[in-house]
C-alpha positions in Angstrom: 176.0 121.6 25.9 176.2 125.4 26.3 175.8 128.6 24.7 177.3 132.0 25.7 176.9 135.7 25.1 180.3 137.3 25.5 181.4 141.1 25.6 184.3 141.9 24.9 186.7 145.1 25.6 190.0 146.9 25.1 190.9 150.0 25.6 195.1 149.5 25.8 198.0 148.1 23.7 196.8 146.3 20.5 193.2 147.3 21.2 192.1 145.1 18.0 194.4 142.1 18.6 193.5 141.3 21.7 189.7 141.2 20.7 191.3 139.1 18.1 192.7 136.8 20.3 189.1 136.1 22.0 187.9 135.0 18.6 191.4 132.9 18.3 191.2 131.7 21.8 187.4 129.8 21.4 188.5 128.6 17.7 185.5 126.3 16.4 183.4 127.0 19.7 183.0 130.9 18.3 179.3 131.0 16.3 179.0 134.4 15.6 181.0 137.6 15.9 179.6 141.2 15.9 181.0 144.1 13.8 183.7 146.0 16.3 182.5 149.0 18.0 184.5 152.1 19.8 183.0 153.4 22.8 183.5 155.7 25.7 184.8 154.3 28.5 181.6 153.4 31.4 182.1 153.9 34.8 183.0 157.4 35.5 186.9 156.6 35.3 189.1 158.3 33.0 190.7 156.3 30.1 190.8 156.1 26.7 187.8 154.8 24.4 187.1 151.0 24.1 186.5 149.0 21.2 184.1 146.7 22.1 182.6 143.6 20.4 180.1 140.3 21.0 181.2 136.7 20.3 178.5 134.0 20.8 180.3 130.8 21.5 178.8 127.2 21.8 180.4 123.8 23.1 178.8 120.2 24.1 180.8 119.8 27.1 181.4 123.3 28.4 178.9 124.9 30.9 178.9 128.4 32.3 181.9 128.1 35.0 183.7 126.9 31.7 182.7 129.9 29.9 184.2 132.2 32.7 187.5 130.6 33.4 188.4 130.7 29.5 187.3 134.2 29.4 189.8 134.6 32.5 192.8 132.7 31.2 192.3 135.1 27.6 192.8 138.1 29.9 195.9 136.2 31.4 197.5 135.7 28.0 196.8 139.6 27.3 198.7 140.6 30.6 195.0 141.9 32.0 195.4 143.7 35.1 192.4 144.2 38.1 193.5 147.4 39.8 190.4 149.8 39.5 186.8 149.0 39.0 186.3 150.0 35.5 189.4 150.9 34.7 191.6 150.3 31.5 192.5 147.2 30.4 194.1 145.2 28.0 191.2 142.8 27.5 188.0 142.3 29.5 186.0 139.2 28.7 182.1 139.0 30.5 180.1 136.5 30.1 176.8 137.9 29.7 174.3 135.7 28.7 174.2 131.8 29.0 172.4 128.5 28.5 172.6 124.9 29.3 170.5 122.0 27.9 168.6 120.5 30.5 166.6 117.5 29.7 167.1 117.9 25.9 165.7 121.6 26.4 168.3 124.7 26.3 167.5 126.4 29.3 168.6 130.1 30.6 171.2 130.1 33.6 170.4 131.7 36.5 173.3 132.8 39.0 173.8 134.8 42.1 177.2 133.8 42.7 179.0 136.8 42.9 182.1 134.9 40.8 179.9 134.9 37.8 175.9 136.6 38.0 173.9 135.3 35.3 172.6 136.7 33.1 175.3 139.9 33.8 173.5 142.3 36.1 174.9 145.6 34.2 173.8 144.6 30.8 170.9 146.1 30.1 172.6 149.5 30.7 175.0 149.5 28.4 174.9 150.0 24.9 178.1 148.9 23.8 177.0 145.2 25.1 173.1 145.8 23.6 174.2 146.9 20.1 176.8 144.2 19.3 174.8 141.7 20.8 171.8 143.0 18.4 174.2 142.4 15.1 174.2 138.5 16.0 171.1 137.9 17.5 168.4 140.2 16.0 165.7 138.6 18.9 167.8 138.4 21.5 166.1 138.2 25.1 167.9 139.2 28.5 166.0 138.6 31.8 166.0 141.7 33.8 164.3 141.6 37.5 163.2 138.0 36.9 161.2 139.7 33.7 162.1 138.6 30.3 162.9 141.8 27.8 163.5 142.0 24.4 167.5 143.4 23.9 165.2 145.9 21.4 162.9 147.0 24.1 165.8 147.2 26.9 168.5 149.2 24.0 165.5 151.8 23.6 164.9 152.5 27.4 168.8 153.9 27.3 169.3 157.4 27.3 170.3 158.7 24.2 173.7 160.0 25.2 174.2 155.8 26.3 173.3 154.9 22.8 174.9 157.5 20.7 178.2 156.6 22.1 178.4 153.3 20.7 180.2 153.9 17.2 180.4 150.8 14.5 183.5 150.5 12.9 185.2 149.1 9.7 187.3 146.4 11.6 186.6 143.1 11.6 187.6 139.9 14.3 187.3 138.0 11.8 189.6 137.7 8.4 187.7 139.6 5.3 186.1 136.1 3.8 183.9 135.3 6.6 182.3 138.3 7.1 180.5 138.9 10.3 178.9 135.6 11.7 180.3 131.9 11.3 
């Protein structure tokens, strides 16, 4: 069994449907869904602004490398293209945060592997993964320099500009009857 932290992104076409599509794509694995967010785009390159969400999936017989390829083959299916670091894109799915049960016990993963570093090793500066993240998991935890911090602590070492560029909107992943968890 796994658990996953996923941030997701679009800043072209259907911005909202192919976040949609993420929350399609897992189905019943999906456990929670932030609000949707618009933010500026990060990494210095000019584009339009994103709208940027969290979805917290969980599966029995999934593990991290799982959690990645899905992510991969959702980008696929939205006609994602890797031309520029940071650039635009139709749909960016990261995983951020994950855990496997070990021995009964759900335990953090750990990765260097430069195909998926866990937990994600940009997270902690960005706001428009922090926020979202803090909408479905009030205590979230992300281990930064092999030191465990609380998303809280981590979101308020942020510059201000970081944080006050991370808008919540009125749309929603999910239809209106659900709300904004599972």
């Amino acid at each position: 069994m796994s658990r996953a932290v996923l941030s997701i992104g679009s800043n072209l076409g259907d911005r909202l449907a192919h976040l949609r599509s993420v929350v399609d794509g897992f189905g019943g694995r999906v456990v929670a869904v932030s609000p949707v967010y618009t933010t500026a785009p990060w990494g210095g390159v000019e584009q339009d602004d994103y709208l940027n969400a969290i979805v917290v999936v969980e599966d029995p017989e999934l593990d991290r490398a799982d959690w990645l390829r899905l992510g991969q083959q959702l980008e696929q299916a939205a006609d994602r293209v890797r031309e520029v670091r940071w650039g635009a894109r139709t749909l960016d799915v990261d995983v951020i945060w994950c855990a496997e049960r070990v021995d009964g016990a759900l335990v953090v993963c750990r990765s260097d592997d430069p195909t998926l570093t866990l937990p994600h090793p940009q997270a902690h500066r960005r706001a428009f993964v922090l926020i979202p993240w803090l909408d479905v998991e009030s205590d979230a935890t992300l281990e930064v320099d092999g030191h465990t911090e609380a998303i809280t602590d981590l979101l308020d070492e942020l510059s201000a500009d970081e944080r006050a560029g991370v808008h919540r909107t009125e749309l929603s992943l999910l239809p209106a009857a659900e709300g904004s968890a599972l």
